[in-house]
Residue frames as a rotation matrix with the C-alpha (Angstrom) as fourth column:
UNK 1
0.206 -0.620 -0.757 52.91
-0.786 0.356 -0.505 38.81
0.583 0.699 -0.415 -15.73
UNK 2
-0.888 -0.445 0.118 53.74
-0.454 0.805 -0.383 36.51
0.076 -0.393 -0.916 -12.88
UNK 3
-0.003 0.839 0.544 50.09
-0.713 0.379 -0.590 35.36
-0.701 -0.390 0.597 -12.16
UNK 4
0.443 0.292 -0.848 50.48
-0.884 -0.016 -0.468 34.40
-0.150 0.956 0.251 -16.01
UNK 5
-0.212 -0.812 -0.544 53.66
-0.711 0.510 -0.484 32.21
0.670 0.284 -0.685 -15.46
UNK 6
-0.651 0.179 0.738 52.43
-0.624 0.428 -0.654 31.09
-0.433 -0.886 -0.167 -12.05
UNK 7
0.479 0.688 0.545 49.26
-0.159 0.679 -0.717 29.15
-0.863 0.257 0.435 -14.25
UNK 8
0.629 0.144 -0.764 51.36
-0.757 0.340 -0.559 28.26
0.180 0.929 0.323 -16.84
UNK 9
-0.421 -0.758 -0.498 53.71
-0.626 0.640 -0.445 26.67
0.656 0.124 -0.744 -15.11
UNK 10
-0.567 0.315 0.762 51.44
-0.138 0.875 -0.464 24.44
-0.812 -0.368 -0.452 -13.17
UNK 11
0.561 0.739 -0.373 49.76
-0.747 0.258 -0.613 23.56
-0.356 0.622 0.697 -16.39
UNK 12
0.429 -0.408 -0.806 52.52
-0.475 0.656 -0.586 22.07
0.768 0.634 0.088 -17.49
UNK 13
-0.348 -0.896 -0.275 53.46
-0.809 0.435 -0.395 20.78
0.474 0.085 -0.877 -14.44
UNK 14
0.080 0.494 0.866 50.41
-0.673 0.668 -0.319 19.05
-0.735 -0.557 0.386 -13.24
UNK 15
-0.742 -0.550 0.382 50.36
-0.452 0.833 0.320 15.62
-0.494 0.065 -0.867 -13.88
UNK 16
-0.079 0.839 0.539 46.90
0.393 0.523 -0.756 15.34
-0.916 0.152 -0.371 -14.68
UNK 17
0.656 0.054 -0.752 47.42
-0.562 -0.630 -0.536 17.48
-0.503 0.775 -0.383 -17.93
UNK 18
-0.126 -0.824 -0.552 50.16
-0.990 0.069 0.125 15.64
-0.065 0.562 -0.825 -18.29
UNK 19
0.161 -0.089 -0.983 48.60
-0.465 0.872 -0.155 11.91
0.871 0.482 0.100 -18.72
UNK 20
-0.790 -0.167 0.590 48.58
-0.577 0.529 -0.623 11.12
-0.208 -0.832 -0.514 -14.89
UNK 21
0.231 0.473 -0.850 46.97
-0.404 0.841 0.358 7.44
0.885 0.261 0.386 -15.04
UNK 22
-0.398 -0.672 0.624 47.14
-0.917 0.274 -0.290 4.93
0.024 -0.688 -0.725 -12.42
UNK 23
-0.685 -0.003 -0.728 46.84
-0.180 0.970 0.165 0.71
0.706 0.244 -0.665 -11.94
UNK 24
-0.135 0.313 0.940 44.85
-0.943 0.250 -0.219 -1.22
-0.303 -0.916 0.261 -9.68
UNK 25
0.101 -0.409 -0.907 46.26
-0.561 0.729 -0.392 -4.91
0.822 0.548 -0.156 -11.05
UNK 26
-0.579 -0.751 -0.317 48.21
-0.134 0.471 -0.872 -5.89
0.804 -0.463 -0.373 -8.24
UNK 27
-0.621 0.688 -0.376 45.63
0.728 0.328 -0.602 -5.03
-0.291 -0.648 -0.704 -5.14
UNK 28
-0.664 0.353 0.659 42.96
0.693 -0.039 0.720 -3.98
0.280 0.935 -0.218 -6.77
UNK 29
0.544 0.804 -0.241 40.39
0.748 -0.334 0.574 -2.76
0.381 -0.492 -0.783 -4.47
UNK 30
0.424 -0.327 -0.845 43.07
0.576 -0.623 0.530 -0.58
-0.699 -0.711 -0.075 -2.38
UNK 31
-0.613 -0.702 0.363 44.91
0.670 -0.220 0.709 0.60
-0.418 0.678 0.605 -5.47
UNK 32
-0.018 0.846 0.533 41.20
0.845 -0.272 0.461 1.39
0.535 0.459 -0.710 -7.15
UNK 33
0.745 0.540 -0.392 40.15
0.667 -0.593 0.451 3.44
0.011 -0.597 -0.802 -3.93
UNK 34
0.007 -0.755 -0.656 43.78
0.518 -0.558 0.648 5.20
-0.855 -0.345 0.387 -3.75
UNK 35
-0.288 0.015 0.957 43.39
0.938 0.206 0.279 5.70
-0.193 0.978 -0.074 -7.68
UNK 36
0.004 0.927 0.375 40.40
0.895 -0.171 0.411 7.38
0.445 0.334 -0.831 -7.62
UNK 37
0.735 0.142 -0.663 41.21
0.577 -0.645 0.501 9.82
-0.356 -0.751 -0.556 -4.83
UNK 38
-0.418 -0.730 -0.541 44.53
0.383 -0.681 0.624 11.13
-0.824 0.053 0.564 -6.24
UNK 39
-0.638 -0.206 0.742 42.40
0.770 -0.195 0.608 12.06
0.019 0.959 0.282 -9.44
UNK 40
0.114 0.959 0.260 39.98
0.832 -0.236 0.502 13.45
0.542 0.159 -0.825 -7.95
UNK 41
0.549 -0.121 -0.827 41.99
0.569 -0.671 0.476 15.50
-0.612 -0.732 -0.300 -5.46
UNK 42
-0.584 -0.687 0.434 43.87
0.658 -0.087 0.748 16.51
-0.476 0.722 0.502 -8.78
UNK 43
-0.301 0.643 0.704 41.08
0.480 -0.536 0.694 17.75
0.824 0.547 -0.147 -10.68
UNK 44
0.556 0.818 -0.149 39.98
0.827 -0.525 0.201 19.73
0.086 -0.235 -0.968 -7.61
UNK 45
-0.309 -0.638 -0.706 43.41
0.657 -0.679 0.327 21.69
-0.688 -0.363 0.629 -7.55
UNK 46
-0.878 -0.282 0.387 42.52
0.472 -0.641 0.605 23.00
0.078 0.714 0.696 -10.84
UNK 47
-0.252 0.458 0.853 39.32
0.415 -0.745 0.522 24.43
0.874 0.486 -0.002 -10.13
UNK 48
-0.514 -0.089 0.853 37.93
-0.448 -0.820 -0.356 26.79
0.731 -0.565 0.382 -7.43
UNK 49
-0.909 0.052 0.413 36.92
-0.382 0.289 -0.878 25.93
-0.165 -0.956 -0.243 -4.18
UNK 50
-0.368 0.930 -0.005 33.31
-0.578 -0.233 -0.782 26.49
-0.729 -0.285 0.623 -4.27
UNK 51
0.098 0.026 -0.995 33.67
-0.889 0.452 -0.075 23.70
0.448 0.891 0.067 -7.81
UNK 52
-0.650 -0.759 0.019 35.20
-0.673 0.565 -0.477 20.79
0.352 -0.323 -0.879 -5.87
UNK 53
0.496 0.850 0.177 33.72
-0.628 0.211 0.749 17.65
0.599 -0.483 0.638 -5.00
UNK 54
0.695 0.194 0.692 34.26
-0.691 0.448 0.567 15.15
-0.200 -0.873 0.446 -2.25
UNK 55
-0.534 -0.765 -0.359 36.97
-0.841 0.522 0.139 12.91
0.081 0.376 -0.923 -2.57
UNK 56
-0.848 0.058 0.527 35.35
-0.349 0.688 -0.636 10.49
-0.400 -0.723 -0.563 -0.69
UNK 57
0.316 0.892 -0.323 31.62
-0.501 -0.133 -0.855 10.59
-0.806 0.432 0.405 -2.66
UNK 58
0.238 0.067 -0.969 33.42
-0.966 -0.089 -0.244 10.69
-0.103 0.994 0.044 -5.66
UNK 59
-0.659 -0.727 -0.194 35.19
-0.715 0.685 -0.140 7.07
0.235 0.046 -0.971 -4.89
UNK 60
-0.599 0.609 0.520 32.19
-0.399 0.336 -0.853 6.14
-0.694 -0.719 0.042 -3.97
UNK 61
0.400 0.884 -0.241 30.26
-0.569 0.033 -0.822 6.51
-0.719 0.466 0.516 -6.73
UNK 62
0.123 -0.426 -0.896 32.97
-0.991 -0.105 -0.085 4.90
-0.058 0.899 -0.435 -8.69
UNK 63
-0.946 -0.052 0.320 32.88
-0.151 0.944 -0.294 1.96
-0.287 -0.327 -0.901 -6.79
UNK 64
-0.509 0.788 0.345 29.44
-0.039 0.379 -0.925 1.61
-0.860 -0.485 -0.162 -7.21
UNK 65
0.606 0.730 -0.316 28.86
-0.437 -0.027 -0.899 2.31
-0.665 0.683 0.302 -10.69
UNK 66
0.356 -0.298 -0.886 31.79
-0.750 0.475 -0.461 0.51
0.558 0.828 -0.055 -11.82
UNK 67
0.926 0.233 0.298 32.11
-0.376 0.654 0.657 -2.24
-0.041 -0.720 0.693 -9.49
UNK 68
0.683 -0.675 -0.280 35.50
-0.189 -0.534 0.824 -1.18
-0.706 -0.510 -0.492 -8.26
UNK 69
-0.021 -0.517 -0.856 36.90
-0.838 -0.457 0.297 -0.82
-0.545 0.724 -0.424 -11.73
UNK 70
-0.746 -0.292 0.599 35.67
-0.070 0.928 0.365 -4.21
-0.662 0.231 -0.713 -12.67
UNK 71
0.441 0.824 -0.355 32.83
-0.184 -0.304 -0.935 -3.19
-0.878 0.478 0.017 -14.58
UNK 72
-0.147 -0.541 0.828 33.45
0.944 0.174 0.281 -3.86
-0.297 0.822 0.485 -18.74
UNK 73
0.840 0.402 0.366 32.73
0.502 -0.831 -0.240 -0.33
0.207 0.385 -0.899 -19.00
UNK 74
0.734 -0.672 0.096 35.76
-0.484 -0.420 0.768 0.43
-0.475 -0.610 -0.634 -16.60
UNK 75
0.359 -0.648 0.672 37.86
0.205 0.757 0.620 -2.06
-0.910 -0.085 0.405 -17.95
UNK 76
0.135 0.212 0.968 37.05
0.962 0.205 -0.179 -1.60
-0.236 0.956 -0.176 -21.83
UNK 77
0.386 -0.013 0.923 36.50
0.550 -0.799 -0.242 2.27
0.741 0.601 -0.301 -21.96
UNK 78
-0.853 -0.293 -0.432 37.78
0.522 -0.488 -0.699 3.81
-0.006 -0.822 0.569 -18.02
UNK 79
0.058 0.981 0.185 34.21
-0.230 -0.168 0.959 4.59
0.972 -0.098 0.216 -17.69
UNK 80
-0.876 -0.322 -0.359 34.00
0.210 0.415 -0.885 4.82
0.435 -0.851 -0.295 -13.64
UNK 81
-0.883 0.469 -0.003 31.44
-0.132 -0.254 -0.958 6.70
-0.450 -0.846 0.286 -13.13
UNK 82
0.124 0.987 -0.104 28.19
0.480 -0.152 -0.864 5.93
-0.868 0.057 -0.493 -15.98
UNK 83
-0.467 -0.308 -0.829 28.76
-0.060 -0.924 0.377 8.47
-0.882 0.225 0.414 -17.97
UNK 84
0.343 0.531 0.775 26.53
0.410 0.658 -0.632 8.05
-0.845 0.534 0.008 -20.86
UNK 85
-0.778 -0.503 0.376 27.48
0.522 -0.185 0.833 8.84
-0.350 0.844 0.406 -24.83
UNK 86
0.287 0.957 0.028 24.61
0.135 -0.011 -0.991 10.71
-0.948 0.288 -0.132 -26.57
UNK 87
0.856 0.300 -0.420 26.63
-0.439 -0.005 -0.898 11.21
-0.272 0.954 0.128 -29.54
UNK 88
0.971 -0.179 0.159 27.65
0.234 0.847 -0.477 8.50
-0.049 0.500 0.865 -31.94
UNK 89
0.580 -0.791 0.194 30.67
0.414 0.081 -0.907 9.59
0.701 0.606 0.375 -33.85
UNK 90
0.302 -0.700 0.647 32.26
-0.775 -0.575 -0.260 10.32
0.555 -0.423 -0.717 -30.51
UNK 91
-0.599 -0.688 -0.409 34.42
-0.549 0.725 -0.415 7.96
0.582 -0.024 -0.813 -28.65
UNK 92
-0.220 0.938 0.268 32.20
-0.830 -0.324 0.453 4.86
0.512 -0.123 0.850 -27.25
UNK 93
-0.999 -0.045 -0.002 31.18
-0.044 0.979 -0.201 1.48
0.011 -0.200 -0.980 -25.59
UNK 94
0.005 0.990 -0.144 27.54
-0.596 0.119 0.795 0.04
0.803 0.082 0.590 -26.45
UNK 95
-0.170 0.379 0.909 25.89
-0.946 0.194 -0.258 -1.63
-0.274 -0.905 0.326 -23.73
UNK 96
-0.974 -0.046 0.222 25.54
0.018 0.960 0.280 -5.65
-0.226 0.277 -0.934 -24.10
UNK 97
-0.716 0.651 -0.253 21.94
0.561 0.320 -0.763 -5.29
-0.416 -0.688 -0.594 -23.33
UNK 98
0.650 0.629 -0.426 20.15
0.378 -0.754 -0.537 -2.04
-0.659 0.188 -0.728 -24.60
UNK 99
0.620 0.134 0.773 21.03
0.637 -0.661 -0.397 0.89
0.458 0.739 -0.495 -27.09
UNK 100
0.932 -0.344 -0.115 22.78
-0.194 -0.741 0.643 3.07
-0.306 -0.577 -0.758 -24.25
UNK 101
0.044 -0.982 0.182 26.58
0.452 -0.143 -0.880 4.05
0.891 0.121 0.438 -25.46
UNK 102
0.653 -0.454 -0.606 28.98
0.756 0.344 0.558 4.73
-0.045 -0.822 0.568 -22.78
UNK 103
0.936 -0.317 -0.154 31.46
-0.352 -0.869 -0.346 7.33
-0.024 0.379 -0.925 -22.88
UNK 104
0.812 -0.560 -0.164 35.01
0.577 0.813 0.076 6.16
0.091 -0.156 0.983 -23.41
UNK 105
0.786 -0.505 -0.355 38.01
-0.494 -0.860 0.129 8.09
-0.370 0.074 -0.926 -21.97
UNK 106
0.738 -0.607 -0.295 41.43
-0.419 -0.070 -0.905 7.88
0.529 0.792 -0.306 -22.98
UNK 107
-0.667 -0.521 -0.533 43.07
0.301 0.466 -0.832 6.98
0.681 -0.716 -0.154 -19.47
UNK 108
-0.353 0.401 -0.845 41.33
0.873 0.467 -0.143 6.75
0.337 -0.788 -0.515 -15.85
UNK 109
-0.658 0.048 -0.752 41.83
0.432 -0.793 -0.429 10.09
-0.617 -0.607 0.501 -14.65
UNK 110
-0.755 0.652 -0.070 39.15
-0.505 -0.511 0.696 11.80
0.418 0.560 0.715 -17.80
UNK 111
0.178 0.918 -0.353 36.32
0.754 0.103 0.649 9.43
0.632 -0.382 -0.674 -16.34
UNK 112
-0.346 0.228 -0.910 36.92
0.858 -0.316 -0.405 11.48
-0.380 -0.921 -0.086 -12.87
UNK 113
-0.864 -0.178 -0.471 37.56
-0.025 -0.919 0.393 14.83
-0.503 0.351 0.790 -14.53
UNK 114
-0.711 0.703 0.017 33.94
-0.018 -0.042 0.999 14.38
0.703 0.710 0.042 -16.59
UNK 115
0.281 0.874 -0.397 31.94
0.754 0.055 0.654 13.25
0.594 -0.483 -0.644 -13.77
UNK 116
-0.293 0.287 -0.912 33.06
0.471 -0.787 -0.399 16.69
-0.832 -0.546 0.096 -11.69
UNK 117
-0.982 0.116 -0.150 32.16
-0.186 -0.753 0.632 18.58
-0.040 0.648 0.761 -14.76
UNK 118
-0.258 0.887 -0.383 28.92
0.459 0.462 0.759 16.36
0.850 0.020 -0.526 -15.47
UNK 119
0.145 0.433 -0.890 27.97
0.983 -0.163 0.081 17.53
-0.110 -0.887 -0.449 -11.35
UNK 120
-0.608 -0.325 -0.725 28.83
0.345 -0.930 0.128 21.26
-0.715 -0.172 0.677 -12.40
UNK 121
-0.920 0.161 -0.358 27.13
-0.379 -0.598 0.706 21.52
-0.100 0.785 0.611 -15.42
UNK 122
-0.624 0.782 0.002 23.83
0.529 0.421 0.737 18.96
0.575 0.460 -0.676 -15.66
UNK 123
-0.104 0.977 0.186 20.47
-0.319 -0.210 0.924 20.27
0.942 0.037 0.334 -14.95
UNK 124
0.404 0.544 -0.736 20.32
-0.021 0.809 0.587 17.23
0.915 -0.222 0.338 -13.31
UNK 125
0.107 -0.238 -0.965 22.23
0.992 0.090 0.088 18.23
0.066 -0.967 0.246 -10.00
UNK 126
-0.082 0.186 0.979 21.21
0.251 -0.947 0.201 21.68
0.965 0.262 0.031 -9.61
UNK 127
0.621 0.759 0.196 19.98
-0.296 -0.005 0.955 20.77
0.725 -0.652 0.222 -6.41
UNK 128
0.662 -0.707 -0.248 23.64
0.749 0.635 0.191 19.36
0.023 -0.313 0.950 -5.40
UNK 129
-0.225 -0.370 0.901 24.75
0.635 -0.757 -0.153 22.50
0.739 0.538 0.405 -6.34
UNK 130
0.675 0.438 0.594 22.83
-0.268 -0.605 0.750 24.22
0.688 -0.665 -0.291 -4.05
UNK 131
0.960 0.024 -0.279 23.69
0.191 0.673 0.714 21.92
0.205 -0.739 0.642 -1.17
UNK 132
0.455 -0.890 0.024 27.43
0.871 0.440 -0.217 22.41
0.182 0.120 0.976 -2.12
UNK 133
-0.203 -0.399 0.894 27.34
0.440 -0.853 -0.281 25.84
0.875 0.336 0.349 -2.32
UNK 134
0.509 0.662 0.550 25.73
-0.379 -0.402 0.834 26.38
0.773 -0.633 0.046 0.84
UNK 135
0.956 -0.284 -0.074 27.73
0.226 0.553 0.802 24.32
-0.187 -0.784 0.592 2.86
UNK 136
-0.121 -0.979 0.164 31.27
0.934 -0.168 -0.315 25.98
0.336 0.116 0.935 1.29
UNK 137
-0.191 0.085 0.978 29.64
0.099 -0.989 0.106 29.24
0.977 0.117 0.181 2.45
UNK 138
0.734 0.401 0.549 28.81
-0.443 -0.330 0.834 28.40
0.515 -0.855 -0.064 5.67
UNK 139
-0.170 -0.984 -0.048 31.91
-0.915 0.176 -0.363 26.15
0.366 -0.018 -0.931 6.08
UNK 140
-0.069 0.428 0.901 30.20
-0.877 0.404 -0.259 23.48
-0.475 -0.809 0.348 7.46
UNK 141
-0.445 0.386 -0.808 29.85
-0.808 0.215 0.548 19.86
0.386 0.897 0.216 4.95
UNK 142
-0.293 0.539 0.789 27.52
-0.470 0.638 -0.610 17.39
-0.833 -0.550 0.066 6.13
UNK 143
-0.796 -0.427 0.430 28.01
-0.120 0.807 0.579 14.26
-0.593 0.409 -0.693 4.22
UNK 144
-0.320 0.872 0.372 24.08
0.700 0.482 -0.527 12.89
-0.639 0.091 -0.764 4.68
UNK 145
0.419 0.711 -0.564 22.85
0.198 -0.678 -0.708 16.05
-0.886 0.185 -0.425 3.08
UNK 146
-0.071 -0.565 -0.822 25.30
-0.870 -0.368 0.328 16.06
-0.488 0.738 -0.465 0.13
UNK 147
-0.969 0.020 0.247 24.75
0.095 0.951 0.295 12.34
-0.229 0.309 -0.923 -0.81
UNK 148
-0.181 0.948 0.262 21.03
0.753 0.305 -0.583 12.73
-0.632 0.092 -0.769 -0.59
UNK 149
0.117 0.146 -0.982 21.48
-0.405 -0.896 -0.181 15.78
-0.907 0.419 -0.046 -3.20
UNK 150
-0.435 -0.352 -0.829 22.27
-0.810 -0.250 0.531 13.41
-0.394 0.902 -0.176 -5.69
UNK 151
-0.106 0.534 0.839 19.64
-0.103 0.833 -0.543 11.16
-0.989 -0.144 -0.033 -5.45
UNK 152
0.795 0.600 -0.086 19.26
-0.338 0.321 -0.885 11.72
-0.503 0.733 0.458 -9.65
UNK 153
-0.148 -0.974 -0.171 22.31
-0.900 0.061 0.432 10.18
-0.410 0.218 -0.886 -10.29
UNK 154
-0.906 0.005 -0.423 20.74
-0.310 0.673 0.672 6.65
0.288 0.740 -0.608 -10.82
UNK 155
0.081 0.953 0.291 17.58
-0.635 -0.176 0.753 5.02
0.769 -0.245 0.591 -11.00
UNK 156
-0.436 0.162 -0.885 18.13
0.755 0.600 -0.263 2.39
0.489 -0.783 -0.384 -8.18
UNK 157
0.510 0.802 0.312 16.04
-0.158 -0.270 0.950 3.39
0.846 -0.534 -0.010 -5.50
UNK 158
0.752 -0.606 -0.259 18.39
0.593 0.451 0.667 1.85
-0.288 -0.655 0.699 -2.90
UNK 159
0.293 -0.872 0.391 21.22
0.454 -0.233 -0.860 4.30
0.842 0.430 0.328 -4.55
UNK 160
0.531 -0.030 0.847 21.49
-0.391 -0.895 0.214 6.34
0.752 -0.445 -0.487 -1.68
UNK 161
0.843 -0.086 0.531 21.33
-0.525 0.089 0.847 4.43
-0.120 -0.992 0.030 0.85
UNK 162
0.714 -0.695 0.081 24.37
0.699 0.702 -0.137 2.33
0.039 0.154 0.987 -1.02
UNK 163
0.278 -0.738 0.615 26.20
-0.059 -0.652 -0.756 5.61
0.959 0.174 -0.224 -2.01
UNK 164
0.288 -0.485 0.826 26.50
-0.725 -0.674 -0.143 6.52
0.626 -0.557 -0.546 1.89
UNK 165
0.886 -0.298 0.355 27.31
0.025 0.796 0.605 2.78
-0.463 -0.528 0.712 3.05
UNK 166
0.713 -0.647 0.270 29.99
0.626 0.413 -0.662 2.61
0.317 0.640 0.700 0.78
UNK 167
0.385 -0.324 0.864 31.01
-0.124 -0.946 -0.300 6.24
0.915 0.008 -0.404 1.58
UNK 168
0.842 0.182 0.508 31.10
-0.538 0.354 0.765 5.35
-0.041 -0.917 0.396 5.44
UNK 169
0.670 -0.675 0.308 33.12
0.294 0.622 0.725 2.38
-0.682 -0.396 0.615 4.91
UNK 170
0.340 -0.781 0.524 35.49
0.684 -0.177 -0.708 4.06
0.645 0.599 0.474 2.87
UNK 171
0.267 -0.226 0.937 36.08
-0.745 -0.665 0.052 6.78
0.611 -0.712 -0.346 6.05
UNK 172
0.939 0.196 0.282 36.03
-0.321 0.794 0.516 3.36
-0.123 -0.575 0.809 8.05
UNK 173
0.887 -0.134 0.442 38.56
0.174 0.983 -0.051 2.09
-0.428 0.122 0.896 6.30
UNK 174
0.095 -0.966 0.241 40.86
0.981 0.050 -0.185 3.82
0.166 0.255 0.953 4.87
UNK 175
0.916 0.245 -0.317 41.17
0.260 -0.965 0.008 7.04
-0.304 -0.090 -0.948 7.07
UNK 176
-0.385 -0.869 -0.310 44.93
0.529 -0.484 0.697 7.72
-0.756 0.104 0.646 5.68
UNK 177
-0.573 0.050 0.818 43.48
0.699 -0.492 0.519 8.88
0.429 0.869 0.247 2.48
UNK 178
0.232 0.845 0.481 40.35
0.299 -0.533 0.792 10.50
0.926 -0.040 -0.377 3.37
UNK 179
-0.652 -0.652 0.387 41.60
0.096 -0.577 -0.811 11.54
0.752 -0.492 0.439 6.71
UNK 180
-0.205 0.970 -0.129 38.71
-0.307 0.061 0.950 10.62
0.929 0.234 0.285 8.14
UNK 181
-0.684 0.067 -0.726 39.11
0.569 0.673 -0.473 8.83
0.457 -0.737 -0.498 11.51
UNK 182
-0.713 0.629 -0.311 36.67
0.199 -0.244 -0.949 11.66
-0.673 -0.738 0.049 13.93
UNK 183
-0.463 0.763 -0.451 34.41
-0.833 -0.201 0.515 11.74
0.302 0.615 0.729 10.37
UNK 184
-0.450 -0.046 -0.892 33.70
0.003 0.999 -0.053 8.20
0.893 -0.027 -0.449 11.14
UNK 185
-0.921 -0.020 -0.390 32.90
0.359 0.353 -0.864 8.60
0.154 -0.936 -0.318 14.25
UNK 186
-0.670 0.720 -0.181 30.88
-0.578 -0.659 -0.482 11.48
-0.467 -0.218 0.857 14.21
UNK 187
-0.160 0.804 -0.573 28.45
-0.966 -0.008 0.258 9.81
0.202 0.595 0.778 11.62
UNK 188
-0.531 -0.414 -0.739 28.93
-0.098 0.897 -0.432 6.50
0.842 -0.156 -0.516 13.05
UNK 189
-0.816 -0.272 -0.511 28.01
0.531 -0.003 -0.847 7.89
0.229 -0.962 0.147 16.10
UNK 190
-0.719 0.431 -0.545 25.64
0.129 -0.689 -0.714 10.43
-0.683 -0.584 0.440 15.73
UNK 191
-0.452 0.431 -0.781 23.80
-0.845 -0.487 0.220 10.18
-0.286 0.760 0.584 12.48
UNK 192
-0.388 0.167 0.906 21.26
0.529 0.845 0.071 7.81
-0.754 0.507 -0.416 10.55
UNK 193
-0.829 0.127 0.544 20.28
0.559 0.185 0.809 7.17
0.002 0.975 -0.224 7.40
C-alpha cells in the first residue's frame, strides 16, 4: 500500500506530468542548454537507472539537430531532437523541402521525453544500448564510447565528431549544470577523437 501512494504521489507531483515547459526568449542559448537539462534530468527520475540517458548528450543532440531551439521545427512543433512522423493523421510539421513530416509535441519537455524513448526502443540504437548497459554495470561511463554508439542517429558523416565537440563544450562551459569541471579535464586532457 505505501509503495502504491509513494508512485502516486510523485505522479502527481512531478512537474513533468504536470506540463513542466520552459523559455529560452530572453538568453536563449543559456536558457535552451538549462532547458534541456532540467527535462531531461526529469524524465530520467521516472525511469530506472539502467534507462537513463546523459544529460549532457542529450543537450547536445538538441543543439545540433535543432540549432539551439532555432530550428522551424523547434520553434513551430518543439521538435528538438528530429524526430520523424511516419504517420499522417498524427500530430505534424512537413519539411519545406522533401516529404519527411516531423513529429510535433505539445510543449518542449515531450520532444526530450520521445527522444529517450526513441534511444530505448529503435532497432536503430541497439548498439547504444549495449554500450549503456555495460557501462551502468560496470559503473564506469566513458563519454567517447557512448557518443560513437550513436553514430545512426544522422546521416552527416561529421555527426560525431560534432555531437562530442558540442558535448565537450557544453562540460567546458557550463560545469554548474553538468557538473562537469574534472570531466573536462579528463577528456580535454587525456582523450581524442
Amino acid at each position: 500500500m505505501f509503495k502504491e501512494l509513494c508512485a502516486t504521489l510523485f505522479l502527481l507531483c512531478n512537474p513533468l506530468l504536470n506540463g513542466f515547459d520552459f523559455n529560452y526568449d530572453i538568453n536563449p542559448r543559456d536558457q535552451f542548454v538549462q532547458g534541456i537539462a532540467e527535462c531531461t534530468t526529469l524524465n530520467n527520475a521516472v525511469i530506472e537507472p539502467q534507462y537513463r540517458v546523459i544529460v549532457a548528450v542529450s543537450v547536445a543532440q538538441a543543439i545540433l539537430e535543432s540549432d539551439w531551439g532555432q530550428s522551424r521545427f523547434a520553434t513551430k512543433a518543439n521538435n528538438f531532437y528530429g524526430i520523424i512522423q511516419t504517420d499522417e493523421t498524427e500530430p505534424h510539421i512537413k519539411s519545406l523541402n522533401s516529404d519527411v513530416m516531423l513529429k510535433m509535441y505539445g510543449n518542449r519537455c515531450e520532444s526530450v521525453a520521445d527522444y529517450i524513448a526513441l534511444l530505448n526502443s529503435s532497432s536503430a540504437f541497439k548498439e547504444y544500448r549495449d554500450v549503456r548497459l555495460k557501462q551502468y554495470v560496470e559503473d564506469n561511463v566513458d563519454i567517447y564510447k557512448v557518443i560513437h554508439s550513436l553514430k545512426n542517429y544522422a546521416v552527416d558523416p561529421e555527426y560525431i565528431n560534432k555531437l562530442l565537440t558540442v558535448t565537450l563544450g557544453l562540460f567546458e562551459k557550463y560545469p554548474e549544470i553538468f557538473k562537469s569541471k574534472e570531466i573536462w579535464d579528463y577528456y580535454s586532457n587525456n582523450k581524442k577523437i
